[in-house]
DORO-408106 format. One record per residue: residue in one letter; x, z, y of N, C-alpha, C in turn; residue number from 1. Coordinates in nm, 3 decimals, padded with zeros to 5 digits. Example, Ala and Ser with C-alpha at 12.3 -4.5 7.8 and 13.67 -1.06 7.14 Angstrom:
2
[pt "A",[01.319,00.780,-00.569],[01.230,00.780,-00.450],[01.320,00.780,-00.330],1] [pt "S",[01.285,00.708,-00.225],[01.367,00.714,-00.106],[01.290,00.787,00.003],2] 
This chain:
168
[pt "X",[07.462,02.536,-01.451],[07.319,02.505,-01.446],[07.292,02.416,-01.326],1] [pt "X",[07.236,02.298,-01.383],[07.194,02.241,-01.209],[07.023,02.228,-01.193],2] [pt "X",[07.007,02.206,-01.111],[06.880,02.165,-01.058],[06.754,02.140,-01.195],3] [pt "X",[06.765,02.017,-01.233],[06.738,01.939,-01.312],[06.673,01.997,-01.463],4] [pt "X",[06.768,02.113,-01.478],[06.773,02.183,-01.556],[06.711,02.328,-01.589],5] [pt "X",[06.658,02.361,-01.423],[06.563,02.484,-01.411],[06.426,02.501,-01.462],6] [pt "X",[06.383,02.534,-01.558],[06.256,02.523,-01.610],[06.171,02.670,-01.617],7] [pt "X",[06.075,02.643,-01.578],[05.963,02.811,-01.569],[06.040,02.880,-01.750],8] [pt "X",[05.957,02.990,-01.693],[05.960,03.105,-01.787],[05.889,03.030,-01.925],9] [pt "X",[05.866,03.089,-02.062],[05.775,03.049,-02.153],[05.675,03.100,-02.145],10] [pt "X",[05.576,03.053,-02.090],[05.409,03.134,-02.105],[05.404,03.149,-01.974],11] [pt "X",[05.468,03.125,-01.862],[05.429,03.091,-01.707],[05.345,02.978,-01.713],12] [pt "X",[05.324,02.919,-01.768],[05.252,02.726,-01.689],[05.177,02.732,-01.821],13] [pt "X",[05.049,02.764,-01.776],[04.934,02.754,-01.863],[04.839,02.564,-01.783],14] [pt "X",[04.790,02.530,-01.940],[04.772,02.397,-01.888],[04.609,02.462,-01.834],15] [pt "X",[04.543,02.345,-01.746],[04.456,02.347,-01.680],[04.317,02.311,-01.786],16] [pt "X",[04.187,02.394,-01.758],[04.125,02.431,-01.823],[03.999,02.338,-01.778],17] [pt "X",[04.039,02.228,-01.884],[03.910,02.071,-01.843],[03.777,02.130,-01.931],18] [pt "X",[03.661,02.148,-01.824],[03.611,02.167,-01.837],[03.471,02.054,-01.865],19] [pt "X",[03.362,02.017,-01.886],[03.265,01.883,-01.926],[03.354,01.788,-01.999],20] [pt "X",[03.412,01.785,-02.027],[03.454,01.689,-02.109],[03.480,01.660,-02.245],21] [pt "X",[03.296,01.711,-02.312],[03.250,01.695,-02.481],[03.318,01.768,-02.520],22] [pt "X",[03.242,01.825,-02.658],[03.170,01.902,-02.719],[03.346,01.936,-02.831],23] [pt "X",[03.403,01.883,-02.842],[03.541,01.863,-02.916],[03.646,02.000,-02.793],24] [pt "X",[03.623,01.992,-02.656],[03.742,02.042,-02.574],[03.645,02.194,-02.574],25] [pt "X",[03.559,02.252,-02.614],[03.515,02.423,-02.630],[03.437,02.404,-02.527],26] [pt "X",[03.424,02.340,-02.395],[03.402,02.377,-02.248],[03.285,02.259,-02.223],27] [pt "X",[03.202,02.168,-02.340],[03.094,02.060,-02.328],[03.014,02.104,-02.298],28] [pt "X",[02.891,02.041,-02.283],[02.784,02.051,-02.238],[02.716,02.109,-02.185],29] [pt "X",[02.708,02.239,-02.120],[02.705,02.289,-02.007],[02.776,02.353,-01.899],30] [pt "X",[02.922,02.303,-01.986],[03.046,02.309,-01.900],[03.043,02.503,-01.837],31] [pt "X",[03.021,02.591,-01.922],[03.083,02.689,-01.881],[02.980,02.768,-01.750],32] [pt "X",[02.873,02.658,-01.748],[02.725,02.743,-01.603],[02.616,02.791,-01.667],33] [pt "X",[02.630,02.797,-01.817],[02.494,02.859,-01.858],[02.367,02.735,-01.894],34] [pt "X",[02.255,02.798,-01.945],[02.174,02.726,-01.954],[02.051,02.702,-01.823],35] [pt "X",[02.011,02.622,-01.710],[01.971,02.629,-01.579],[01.996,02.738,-01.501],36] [pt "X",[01.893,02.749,-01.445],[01.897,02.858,-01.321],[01.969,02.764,-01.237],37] [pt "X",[01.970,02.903,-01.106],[02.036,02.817,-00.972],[02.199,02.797,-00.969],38] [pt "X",[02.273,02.879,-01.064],[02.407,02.876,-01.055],[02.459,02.763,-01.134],39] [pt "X",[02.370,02.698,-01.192],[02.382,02.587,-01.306],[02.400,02.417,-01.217],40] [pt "X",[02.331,02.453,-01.095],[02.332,02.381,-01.049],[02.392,02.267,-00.971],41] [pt "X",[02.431,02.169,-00.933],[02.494,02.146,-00.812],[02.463,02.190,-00.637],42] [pt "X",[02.586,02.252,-00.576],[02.553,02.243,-00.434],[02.590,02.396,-00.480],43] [pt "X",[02.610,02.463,-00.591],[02.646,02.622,-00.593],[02.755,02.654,-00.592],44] [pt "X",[02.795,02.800,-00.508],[02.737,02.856,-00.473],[02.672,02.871,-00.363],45] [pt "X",[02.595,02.966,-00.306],[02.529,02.978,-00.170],[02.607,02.984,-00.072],46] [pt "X",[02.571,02.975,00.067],[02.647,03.056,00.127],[02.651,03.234,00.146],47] [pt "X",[02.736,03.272,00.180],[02.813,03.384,00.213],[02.630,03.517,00.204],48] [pt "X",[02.565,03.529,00.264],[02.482,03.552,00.322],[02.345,03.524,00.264],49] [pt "X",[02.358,03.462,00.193],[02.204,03.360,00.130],[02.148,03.508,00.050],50] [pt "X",[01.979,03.476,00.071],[01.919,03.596,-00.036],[01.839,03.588,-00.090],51] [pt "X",[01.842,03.387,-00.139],[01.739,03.356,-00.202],[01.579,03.290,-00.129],52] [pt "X",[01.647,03.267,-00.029],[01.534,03.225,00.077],[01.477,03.317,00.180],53] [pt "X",[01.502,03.429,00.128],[01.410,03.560,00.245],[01.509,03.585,00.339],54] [pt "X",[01.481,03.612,00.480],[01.534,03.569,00.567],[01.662,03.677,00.559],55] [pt "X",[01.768,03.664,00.637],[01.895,03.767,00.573],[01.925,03.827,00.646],56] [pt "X",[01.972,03.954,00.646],[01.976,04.109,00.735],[02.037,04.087,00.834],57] [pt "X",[02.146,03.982,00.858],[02.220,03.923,00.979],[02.077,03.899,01.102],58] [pt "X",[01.973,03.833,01.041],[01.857,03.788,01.108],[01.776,03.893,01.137],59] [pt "X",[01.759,03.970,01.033],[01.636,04.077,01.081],[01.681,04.204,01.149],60] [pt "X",[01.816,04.244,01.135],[01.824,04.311,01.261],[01.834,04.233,01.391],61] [pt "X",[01.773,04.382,01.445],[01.795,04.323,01.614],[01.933,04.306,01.669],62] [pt "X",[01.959,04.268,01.767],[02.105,04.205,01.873],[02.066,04.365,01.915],63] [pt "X",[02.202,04.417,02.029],[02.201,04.507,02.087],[02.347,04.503,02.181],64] [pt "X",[02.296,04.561,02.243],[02.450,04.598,02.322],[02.507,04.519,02.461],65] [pt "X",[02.578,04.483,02.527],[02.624,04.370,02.611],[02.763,04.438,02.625],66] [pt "X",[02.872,04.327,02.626],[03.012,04.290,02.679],[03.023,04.263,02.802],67] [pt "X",[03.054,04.303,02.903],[03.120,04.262,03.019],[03.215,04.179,03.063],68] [pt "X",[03.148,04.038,03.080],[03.299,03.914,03.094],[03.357,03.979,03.172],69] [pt "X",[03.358,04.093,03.287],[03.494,04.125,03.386],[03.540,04.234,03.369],70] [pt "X",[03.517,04.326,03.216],[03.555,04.440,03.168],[03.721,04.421,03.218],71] [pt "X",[03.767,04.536,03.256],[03.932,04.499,03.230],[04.002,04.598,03.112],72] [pt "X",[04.072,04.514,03.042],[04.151,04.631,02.926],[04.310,04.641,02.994],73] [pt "X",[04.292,04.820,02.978],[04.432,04.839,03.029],[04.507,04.839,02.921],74] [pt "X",[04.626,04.877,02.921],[04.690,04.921,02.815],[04.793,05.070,02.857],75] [pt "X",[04.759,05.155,02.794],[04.751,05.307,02.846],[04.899,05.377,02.799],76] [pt "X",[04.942,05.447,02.894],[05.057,05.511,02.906],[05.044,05.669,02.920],77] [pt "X",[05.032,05.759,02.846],[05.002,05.928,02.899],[05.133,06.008,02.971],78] [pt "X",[05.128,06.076,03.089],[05.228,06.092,03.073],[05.327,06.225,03.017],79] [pt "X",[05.301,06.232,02.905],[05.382,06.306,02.843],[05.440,06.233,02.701],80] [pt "X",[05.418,06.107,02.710],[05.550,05.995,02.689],[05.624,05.945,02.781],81] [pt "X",[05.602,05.959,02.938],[05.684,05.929,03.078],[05.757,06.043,03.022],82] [pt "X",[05.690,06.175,03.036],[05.835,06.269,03.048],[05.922,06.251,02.886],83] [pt "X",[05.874,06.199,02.803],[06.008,06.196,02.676],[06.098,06.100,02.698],84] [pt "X",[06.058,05.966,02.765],[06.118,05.889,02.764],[06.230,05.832,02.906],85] [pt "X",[06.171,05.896,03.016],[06.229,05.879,03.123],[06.316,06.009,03.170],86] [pt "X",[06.393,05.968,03.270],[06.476,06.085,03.353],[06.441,06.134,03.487],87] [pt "X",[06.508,06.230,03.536],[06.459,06.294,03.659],[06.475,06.178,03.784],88] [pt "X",[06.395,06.093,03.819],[06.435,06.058,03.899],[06.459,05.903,03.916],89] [pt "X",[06.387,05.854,03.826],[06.364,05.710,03.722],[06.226,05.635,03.835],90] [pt "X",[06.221,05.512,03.826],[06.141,05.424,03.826],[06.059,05.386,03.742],91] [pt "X",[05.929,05.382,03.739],[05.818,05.319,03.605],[05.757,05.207,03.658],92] [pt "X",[05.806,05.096,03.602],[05.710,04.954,03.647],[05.696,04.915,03.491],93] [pt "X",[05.616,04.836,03.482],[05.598,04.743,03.372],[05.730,04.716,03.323],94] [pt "X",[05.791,04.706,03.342],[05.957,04.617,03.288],[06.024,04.747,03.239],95] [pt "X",[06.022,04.843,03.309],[06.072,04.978,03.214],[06.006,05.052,03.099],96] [pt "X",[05.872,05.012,03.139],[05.819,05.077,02.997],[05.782,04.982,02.901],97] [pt "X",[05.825,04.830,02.911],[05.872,04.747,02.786],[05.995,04.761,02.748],98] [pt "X",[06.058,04.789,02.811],[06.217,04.827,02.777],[06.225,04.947,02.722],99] [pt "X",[06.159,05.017,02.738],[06.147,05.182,02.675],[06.043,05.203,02.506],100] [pt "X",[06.016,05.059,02.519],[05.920,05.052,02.373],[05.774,05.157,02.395],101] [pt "X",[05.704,05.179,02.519],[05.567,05.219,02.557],[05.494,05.106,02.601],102] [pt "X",[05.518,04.993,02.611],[05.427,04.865,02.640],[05.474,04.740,02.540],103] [pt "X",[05.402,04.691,02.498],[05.439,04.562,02.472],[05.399,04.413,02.494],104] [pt "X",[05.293,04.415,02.573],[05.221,04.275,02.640],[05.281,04.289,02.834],105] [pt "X",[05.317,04.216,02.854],[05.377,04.206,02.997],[05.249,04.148,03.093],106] [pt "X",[05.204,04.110,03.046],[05.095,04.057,03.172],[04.962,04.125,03.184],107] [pt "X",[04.948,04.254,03.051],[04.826,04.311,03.064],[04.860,04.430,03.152],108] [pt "X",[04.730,04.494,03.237],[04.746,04.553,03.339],[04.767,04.714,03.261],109] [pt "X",[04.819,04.757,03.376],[04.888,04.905,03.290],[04.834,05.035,03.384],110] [pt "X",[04.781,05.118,03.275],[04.700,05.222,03.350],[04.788,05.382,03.264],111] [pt "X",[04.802,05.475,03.388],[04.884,05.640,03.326],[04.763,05.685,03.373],112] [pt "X",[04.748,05.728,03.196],[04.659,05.909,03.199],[04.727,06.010,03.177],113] [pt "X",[04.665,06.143,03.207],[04.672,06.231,03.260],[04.701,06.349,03.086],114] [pt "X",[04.739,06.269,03.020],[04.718,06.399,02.847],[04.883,06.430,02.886],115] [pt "X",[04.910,06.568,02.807],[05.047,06.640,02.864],[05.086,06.679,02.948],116] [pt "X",[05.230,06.778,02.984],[05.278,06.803,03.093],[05.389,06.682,03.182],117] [pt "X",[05.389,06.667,03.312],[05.505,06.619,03.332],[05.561,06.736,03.456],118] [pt "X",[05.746,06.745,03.408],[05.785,06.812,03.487],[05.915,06.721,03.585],119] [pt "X",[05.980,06.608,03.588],[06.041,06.513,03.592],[05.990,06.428,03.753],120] [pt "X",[06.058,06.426,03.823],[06.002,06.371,03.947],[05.991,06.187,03.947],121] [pt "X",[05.915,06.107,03.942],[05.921,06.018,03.878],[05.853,05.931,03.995],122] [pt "X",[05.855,05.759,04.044],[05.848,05.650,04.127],[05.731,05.570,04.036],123] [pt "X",[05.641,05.577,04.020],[05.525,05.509,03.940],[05.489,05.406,04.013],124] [pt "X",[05.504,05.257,03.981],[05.426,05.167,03.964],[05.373,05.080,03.917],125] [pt "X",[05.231,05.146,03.906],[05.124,05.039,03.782],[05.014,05.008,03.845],126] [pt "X",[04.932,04.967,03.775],[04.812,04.870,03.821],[04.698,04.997,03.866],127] [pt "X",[04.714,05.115,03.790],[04.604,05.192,03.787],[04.642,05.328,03.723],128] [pt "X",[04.595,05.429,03.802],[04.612,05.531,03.749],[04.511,05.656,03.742],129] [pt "X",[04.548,05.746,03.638],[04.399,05.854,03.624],[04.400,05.935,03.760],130] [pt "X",[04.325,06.028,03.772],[04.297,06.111,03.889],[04.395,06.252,03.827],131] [pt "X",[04.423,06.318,03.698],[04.471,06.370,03.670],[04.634,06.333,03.661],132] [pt "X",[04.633,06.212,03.616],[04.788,06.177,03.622],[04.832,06.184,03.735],133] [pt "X",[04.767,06.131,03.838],[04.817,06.130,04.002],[04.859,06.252,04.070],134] [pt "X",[04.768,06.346,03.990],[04.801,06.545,04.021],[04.919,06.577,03.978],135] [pt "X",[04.955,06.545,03.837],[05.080,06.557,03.763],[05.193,06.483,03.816],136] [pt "X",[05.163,06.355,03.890],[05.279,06.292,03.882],[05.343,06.367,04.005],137] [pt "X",[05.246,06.374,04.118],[05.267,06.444,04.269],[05.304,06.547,04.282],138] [pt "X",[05.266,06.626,04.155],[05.325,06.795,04.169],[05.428,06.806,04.121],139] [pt "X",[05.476,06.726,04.051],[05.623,06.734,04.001],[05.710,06.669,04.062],140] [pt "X",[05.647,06.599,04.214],[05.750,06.533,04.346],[05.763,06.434,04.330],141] [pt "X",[05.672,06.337,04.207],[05.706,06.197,04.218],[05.541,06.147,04.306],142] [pt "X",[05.603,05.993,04.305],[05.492,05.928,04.405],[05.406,05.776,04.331],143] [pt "X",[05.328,05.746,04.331],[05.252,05.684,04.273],[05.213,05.543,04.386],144] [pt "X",[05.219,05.448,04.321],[05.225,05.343,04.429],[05.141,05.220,04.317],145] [pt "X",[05.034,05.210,04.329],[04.921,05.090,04.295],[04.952,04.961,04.315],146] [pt "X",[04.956,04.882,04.220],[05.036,04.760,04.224],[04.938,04.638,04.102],147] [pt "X",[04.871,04.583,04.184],[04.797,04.458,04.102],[04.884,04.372,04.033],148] [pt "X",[04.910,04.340,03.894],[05.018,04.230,03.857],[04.884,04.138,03.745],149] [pt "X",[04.975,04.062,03.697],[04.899,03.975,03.592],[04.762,03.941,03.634],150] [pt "X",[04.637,03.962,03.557],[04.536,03.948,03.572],[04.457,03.980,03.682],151] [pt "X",[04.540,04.110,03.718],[04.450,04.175,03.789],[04.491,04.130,03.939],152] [pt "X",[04.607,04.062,03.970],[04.703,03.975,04.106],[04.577,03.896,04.104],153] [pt "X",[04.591,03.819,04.000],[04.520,03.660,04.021],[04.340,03.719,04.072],154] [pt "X",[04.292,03.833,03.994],[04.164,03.817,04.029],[04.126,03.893,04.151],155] [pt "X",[04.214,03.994,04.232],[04.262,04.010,04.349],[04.279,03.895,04.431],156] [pt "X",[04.372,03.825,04.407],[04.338,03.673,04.543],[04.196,03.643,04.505],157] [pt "X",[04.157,03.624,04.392],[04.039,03.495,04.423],[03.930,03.642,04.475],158] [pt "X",[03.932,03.743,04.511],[03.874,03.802,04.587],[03.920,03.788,04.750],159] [pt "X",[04.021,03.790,04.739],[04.062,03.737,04.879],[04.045,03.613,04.924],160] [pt "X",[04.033,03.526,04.839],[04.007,03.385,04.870],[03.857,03.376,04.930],161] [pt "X",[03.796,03.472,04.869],[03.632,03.457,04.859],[03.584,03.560,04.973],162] [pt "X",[03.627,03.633,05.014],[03.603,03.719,05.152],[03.702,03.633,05.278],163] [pt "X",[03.780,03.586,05.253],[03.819,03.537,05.326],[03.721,03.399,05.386],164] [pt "X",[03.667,03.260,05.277],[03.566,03.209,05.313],[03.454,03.264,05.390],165] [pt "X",[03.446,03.361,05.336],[03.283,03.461,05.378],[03.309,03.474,05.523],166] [pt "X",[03.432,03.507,05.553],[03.420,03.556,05.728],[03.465,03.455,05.803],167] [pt "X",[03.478,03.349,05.737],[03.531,03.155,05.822],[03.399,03.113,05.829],168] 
């Protein structure tokens, strides 16, 4: 068999269904839109949303709420996936818990809460941590050490940049 020679299935390739083109092809004179109305028309259909002119529910409800351009999103670690995944006596930075399959964005800032037990003496450093995790991590003899990376480095200097002007 070569190339040349590959042809569809029988009853795969249906021909294309010409539509206005007189009264002989089934599909004339009003070509398949009915007799007027608005769908008959050109320029149809509406958009997405349209309701006929009356103004559309996108509009008549009210706005609500506000976003915070300097919200920060962590990306959250509990640690009672530290204790499944680590050993007595282990390091936690960003680079181990992508390597351990508990993070997967490297530059977003990384915050341990406090859900589960940890019993495992453990070297924590992340960007941020709970007030409960910090109990857990300390009572089980490990130490917790706060460390700005990614986003939160860069918007750290330009705070330093900007207190620093302030007192020049």
């Amino acid at each position: 068999m070569k190339l040349n020679e590959v042809r569809p299935a029988p009853g795969a390739v249906r021909e294309r269904k010409r539509i206005g083109r007189g009264p002989g092809s089934g599909r004339g004179g009003t070509a398949g839109k009915g007799h007027k109305g608005e769908q008959a028309r050109s320029g149809s259909p509406k958009r997405k949303a349209f309701e006929g002119g009356q103004v559309r529910i996108t509009r008549r409800l009210p706005k609500f709420g506000f976003k915070s351009p300097f919200r920060i999103e962590y990306q959250v670690v509990n640690v009672n996936r530290l204790q499944q995944r680590f050993v007595d006596g282990d390091s936690v930075d960003i680079e181990s818990l992508i390597a351990r399959g508990l993070l997967s964005k490297r530059f977003e800032p990384v915050k341990v809460l406090g859900e589960g037990d940890l019993s495992k003496k453990l070297s924590v450093r992340v960007d941020a941590v709970s007030a409960t995790a910090r109990q857990k991590i300390e009572a089980a003899g490990g130490q917790v050490e706060i460390v700005e990376t990614g986003k939160l480095a860069k918007r750290a200097g330009v705070r330093q940049q900007a207190a620093a002007k302030a007192t020049a």
